[in-house]
Backbone as numpy.savetxt, mean C-alpha at the origin, in Angstrom:
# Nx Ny Nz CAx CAy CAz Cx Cy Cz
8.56 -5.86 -6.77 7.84 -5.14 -5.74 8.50 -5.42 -4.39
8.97 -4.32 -3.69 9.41 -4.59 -2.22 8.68 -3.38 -1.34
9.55 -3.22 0.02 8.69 -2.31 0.53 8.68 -0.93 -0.12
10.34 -0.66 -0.58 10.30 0.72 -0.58 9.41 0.96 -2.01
9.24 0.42 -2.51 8.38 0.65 -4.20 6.87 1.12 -3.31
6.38 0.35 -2.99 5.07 0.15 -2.05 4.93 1.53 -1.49
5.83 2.07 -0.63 6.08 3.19 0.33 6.14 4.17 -0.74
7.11 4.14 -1.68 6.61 5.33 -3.07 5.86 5.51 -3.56
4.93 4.61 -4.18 3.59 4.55 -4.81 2.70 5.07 -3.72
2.70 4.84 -2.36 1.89 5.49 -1.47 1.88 7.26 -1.73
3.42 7.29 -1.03 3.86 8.74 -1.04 3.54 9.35 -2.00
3.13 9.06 -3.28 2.95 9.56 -4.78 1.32 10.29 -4.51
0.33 8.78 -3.85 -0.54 9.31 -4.19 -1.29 10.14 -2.96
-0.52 10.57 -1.75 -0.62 11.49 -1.28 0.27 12.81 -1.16
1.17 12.91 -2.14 1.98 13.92 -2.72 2.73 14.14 -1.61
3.49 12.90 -0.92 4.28 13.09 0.26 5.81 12.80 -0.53
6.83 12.93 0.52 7.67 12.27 0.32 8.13 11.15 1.25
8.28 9.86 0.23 8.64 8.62 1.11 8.96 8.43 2.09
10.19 9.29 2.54 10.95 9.80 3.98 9.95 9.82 5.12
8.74 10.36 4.53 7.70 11.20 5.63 6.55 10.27 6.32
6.89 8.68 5.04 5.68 7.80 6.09 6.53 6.69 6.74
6.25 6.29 7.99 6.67 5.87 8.89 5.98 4.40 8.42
6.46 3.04 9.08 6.48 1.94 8.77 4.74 1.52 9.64
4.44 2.14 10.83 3.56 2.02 11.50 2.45 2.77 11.40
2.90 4.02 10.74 1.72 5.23 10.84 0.71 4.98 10.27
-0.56 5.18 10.65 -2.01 4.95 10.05 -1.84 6.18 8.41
-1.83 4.77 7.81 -1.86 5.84 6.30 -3.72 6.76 5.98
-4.68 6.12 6.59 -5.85 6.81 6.89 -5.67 8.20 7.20
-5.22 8.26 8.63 -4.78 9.45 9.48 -4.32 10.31 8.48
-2.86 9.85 7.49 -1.75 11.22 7.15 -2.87 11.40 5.46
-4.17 11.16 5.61 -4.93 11.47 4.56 -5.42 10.24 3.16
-4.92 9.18 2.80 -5.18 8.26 2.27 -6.51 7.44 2.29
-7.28 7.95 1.35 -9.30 7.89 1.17 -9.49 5.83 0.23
-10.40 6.33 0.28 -10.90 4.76 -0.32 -10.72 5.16 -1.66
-10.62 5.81 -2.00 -10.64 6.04 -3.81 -8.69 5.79 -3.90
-7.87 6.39 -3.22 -6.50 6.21 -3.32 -6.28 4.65 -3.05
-6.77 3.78 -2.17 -6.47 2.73 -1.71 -6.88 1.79 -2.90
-8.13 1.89 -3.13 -8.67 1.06 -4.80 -7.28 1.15 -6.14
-7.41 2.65 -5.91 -6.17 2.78 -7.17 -4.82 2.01 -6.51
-4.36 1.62 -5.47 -3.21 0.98 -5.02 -3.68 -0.55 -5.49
-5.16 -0.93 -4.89 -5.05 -2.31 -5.11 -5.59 -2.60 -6.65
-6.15 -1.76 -8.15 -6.13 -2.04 -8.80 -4.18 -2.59 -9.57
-3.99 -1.38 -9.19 -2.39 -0.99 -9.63 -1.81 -2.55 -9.37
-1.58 -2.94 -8.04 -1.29 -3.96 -7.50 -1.28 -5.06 -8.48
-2.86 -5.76 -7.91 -3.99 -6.59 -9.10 -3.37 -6.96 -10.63
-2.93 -5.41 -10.72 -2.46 -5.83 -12.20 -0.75 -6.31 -12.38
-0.57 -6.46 -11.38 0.83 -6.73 -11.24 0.87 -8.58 -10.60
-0.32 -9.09 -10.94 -0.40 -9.87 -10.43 -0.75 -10.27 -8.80
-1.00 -9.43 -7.99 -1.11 -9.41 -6.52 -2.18 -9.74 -5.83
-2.59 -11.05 -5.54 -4.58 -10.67 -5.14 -4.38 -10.35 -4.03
-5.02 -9.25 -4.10 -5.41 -8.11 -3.03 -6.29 -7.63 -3.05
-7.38 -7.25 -1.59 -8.19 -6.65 -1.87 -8.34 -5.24 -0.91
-9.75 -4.33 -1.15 -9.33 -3.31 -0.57 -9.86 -3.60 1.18
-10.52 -4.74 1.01 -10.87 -5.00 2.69 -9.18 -5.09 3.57
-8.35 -6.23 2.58 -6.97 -6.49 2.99 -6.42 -5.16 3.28
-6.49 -3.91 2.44 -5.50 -2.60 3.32 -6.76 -2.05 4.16
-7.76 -1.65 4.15 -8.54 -0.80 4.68 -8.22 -1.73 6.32
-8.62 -2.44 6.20 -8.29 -2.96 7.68 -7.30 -2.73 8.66
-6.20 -2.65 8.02 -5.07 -2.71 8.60 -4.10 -1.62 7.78
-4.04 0.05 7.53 -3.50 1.00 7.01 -2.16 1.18 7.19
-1.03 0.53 7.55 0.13 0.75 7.67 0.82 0.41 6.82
2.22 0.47 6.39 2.78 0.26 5.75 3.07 -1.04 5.96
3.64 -1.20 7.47 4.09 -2.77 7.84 3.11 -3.61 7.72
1.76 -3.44 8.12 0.77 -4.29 7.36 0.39 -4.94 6.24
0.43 -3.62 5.55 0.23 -3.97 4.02 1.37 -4.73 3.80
2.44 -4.56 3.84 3.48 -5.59 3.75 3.79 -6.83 3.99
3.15 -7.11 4.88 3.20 -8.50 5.15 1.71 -9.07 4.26
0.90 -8.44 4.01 -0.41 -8.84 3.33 0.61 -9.28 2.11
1.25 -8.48 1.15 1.07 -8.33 -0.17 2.86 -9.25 -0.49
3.80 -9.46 0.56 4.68 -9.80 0.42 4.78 -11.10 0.05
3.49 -11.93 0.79 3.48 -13.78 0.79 2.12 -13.67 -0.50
1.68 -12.40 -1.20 0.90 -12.52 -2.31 1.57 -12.69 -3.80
2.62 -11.82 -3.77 3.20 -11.33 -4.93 4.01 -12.81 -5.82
3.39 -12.59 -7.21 3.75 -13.90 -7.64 5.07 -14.41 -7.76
5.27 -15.55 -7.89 6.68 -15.80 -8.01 7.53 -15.59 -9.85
8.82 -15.10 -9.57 9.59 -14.87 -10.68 9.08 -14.00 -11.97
């Protein structure tokens, strides 16, 4: 898991293309609901990641979430 995986799986589930979300942009704003964000942090979760949906809802950016999920993700 790095950023750009993260940034695809986004783009997927707002039928964007990756190119189109910006590192800062409120993923709220370009349309991203609480039902899309759950499915990110189940998806996650199962990848080993504790995350929750308070952790993105709070803070909707890409660069956010990134630093949340970067010092989460298990080792090896």
């Amino acid at each position: 898991m790095d950023l750009t995986t993260v940034r695809e799986e986004v783009a997927e589930l707002l039928f964007a293309e990756p190119d189109e979300l910006t590192d800062d942009e409120n993923l709220i704003d370009f349309g991203l609901d609480s039902v899309r964000i759950m499915t990110l942090v189940e998806r996650w979760r199962g990848l080993g990641v504790q995350v929750t949906f308070a952790d993105l809802a709070e803070r909707p950016t890409l660069a956010d979430w990134w630093a949340v999920l970067e010092s989460r993700i298990p080792a090896g």
